[in-house]
C-alpha positions as CSV (number, residue, x, y, z in Angstrom):
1,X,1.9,-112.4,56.7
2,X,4.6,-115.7,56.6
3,X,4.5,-117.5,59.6
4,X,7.8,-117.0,60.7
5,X,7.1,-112.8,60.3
6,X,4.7,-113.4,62.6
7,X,6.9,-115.4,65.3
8,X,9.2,-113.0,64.9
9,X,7.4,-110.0,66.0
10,X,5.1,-111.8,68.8
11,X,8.5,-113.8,70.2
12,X,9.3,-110.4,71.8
13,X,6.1,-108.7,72.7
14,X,5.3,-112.1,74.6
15,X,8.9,-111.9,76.1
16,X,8.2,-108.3,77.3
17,X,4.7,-109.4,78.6
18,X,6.0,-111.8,80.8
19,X,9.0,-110.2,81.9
20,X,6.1,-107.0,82.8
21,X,3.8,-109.4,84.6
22,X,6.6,-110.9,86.8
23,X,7.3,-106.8,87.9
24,X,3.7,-106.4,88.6
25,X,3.4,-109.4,91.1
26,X,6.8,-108.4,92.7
27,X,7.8,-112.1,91.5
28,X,11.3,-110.3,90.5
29,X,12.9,-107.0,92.7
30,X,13.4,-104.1,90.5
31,X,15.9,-103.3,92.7
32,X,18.0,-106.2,90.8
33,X,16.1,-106.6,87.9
34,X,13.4,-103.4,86.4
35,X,10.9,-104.4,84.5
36,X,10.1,-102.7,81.3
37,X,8.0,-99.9,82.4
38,X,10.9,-99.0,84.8
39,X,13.0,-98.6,81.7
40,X,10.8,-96.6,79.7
41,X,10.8,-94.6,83.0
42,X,14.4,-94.3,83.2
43,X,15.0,-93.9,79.7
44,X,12.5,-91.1,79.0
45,X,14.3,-89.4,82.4
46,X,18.0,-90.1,81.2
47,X,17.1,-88.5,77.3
48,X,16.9,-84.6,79.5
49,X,19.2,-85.6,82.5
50,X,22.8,-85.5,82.9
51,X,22.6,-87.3,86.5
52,X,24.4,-89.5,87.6
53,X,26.9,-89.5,85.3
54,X,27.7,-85.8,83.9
55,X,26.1,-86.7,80.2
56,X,22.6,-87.6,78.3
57,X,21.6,-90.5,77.5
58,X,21.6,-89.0,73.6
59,X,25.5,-88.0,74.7
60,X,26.7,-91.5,76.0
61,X,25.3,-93.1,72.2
62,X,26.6,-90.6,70.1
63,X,30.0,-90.9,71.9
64,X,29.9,-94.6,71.7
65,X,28.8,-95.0,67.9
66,X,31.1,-92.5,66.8
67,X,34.0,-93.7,69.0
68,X,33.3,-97.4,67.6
69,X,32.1,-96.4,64.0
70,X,35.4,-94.0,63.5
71,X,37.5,-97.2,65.2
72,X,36.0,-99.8,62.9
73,X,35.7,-97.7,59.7
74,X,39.4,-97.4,59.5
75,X,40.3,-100.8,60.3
76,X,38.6,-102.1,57.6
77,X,39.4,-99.9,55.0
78,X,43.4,-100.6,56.5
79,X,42.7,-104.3,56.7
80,X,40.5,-105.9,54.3
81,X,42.7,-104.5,51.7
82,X,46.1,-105.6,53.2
83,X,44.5,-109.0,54.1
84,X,43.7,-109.5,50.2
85,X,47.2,-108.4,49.3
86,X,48.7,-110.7,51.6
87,X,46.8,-113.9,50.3
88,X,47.0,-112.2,46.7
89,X,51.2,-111.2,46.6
90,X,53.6,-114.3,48.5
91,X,56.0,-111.6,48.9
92,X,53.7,-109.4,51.1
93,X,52.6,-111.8,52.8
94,X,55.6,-113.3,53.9
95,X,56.9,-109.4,54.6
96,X,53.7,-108.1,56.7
97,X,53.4,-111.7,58.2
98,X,55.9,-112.3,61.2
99,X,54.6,-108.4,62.4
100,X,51.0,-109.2,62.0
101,X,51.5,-112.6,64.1
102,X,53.0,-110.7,66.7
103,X,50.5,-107.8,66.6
104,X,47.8,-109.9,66.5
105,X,48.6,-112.2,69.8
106,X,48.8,-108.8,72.1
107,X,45.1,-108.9,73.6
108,X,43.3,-105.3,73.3
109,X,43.1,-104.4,76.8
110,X,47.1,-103.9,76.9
111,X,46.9,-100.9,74.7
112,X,44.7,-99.0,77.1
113,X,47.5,-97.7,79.1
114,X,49.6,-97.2,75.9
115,X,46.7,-95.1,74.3
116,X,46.0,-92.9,77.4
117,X,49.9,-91.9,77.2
118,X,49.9,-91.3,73.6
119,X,46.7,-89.5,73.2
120,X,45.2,-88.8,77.1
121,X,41.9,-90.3,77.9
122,X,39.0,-89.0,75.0
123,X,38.2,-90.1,71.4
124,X,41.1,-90.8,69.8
125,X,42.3,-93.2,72.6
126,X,39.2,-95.8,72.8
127,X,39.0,-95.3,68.5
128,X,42.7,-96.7,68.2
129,X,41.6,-99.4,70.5
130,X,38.5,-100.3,68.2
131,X,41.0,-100.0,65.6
132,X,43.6,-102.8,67.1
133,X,40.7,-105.0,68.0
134,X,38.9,-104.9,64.7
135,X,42.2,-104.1,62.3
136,X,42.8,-108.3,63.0
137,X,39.2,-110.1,61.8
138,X,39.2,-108.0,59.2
139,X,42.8,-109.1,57.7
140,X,42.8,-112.6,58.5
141,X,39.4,-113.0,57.0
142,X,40.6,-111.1,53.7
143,X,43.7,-113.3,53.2
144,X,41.9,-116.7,53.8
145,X,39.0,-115.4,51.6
146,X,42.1,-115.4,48.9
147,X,43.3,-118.1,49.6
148,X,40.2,-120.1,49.5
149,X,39.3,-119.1,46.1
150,X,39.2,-122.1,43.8
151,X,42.1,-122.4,41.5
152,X,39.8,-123.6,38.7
153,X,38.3,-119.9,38.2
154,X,42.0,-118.5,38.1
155,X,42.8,-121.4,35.6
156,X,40.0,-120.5,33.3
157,X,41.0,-116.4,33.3
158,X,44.3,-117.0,32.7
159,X,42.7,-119.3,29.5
160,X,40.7,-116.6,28.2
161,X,44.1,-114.3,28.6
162,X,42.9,-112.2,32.0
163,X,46.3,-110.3,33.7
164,X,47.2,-111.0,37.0
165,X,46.1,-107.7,38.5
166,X,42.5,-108.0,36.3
167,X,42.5,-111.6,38.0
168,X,42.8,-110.1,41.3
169,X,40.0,-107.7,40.2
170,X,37.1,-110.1,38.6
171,X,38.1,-113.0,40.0
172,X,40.0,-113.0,43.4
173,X,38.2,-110.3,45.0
174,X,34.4,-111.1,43.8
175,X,35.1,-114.7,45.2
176,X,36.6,-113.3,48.4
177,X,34.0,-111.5,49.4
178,X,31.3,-113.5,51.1
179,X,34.4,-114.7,53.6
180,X,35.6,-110.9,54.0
181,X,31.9,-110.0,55.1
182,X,32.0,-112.4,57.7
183,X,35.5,-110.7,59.0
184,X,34.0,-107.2,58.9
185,X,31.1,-108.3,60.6
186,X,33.2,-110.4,63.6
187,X,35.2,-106.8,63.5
188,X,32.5,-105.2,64.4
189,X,31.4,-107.0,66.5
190,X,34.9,-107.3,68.7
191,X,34.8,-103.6,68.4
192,X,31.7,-103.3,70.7
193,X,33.3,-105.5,73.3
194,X,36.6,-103.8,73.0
195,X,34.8,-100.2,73.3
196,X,33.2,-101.4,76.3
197,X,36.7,-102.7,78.0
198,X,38.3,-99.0,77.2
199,X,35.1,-96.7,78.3
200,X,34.9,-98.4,81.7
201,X,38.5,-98.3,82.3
202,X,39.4,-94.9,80.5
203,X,36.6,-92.7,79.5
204,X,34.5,-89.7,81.0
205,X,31.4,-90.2,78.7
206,X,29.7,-93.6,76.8
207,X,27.7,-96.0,76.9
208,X,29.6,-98.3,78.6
209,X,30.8,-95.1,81.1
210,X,27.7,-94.9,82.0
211,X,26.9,-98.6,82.7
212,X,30.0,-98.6,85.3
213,X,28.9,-95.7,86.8
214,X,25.6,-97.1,87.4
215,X,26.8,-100.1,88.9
216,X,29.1,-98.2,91.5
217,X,25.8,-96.7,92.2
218,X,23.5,-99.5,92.5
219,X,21.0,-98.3,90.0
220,X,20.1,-101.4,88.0
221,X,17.7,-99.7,85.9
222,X,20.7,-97.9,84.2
223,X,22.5,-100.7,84.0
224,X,20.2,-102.7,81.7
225,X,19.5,-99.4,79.7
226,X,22.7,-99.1,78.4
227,X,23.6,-103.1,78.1
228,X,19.9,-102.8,75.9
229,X,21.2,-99.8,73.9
230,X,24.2,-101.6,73.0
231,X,22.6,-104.6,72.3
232,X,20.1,-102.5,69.9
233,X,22.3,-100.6,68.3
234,X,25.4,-103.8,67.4
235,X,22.1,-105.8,65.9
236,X,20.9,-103.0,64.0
237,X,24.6,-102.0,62.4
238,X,24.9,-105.9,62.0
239,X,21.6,-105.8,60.0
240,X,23.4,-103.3,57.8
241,X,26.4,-104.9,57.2
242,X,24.9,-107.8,56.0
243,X,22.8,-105.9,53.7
244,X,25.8,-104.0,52.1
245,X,26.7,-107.6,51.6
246,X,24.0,-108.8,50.1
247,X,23.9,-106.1,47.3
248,X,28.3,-106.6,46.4
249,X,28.1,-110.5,46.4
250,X,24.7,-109.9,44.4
251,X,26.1,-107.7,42.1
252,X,29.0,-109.5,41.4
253,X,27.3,-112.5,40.7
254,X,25.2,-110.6,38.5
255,X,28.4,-109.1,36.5
């Protein structure tokens, strides 16, 4: 086992050690801060118990993961391709532009109260405002990934008689893509955050639901479940992501 592997799996266990041992001694007040055995406590109690918050703990993640999953999903597949159209075409981009510069400056949280009047409080309303959050990373970081590409590769498939839309195919997009990674990964990230903002303003179920709720109720324990959970899970998805990355920007290379 590499050294680093090694690090890697120890750094934590010696984390949660200490952070156990300080619990034990009563060094830290569980009332503030539970140690790990507190939240093994609280999360095998939570994964059969709808109290104090009316869901599961199984309930609050599914509605959270779908909510931002559903949210993200369709602002990428709406973004990344207009973002490479607008650094691809000048004449989209300087039609789409002066909306998307206006769209773009409104901060998420102002669409809460839109949503709820459009579509009540549920689903729907905290998915479009995943959607606005994420919609933006994910075209900026398209069209710059165009517009980054090196003229020289255009140069040389124009030479070897390549049309402009099997440019944009083998040469703009493959090129584009390490930078439109990065955007659907800040997308999702953003859309996490934004999630959060909506469930603890809007929402009767969540992850984020349930944090707020705990904090109203003092129970710290609940509080650092969730924040764990959310941690966990954006980390994990981030992991995949960045696979699905690996394997495009491999396989193009490769082609």
């Amino acid at each position: 086992m590499k050294k680093t592997t090694l690090l890697t799996i120890l750094s934590p266990i010696l984390f949660l050690f200490i952070w156990q041992l300080l619990r034990w001694f009563n060094i830290i007040n569980p009332y503030y801060i539970p140690g790990p055995s507190d939240l093994i406590h609280t999360f095998i109690f939570k994964l059969f118990s709808t109290k104090p918050d009316g869901s599961t703990l199984l309930q609050h993640t599914f509605s959270s993961l779908m909510t931002s999953l559903t949210g993200f999903l369709l602002a990428v597949g709406v973004g990344v391709p207009l973002g490479l159209f607008m650094g691809w075409k000048k004449t989209i981009d300087k039609a789409v532009r002066p909306i998307f510069d206006v769209f773009r400056q409104i901060p998420s949280p102002s669409w809460i109260p839109f949503s709820i009047l459009w579509f009540g409080i549920g689903v729907f309303q905290r998915g479009f405002i995943v959607w606005q959050s994420a919609f933006v990373p994910a075209v900026i970081n398209s069209y710059y990934g165009i517009r980054n590409v090196d003229e020289v590769y255009v140069n040389v498939a124009r030479v070897f008689g390549f049309s402009e839309n099997e440019i944009f195919r083998k040469v703009y997009v493959p090129a584009s893509l390490p930078q439109v990674f990065t955007g659907v990964v800040t997308a999702y990230g953003i859309s996490w955050f934004v999630l959060a903002a909506a469930e603890m303003l809007a929402a009767t179920d969540g992850l984020a639901y349930m944090i707020w709720t705990a904090s109203r109720l003092g129970r710290s324990d609940l509080i650092v479940l969730g924040m764990l959970l959310i941690g966990f899970i954006g980390a994990g998805l981030t992991t995949v992501i960045r696979r699905v990355e690996r394997y495009f920007t491999k396989y193009e290379t490769v082609r």
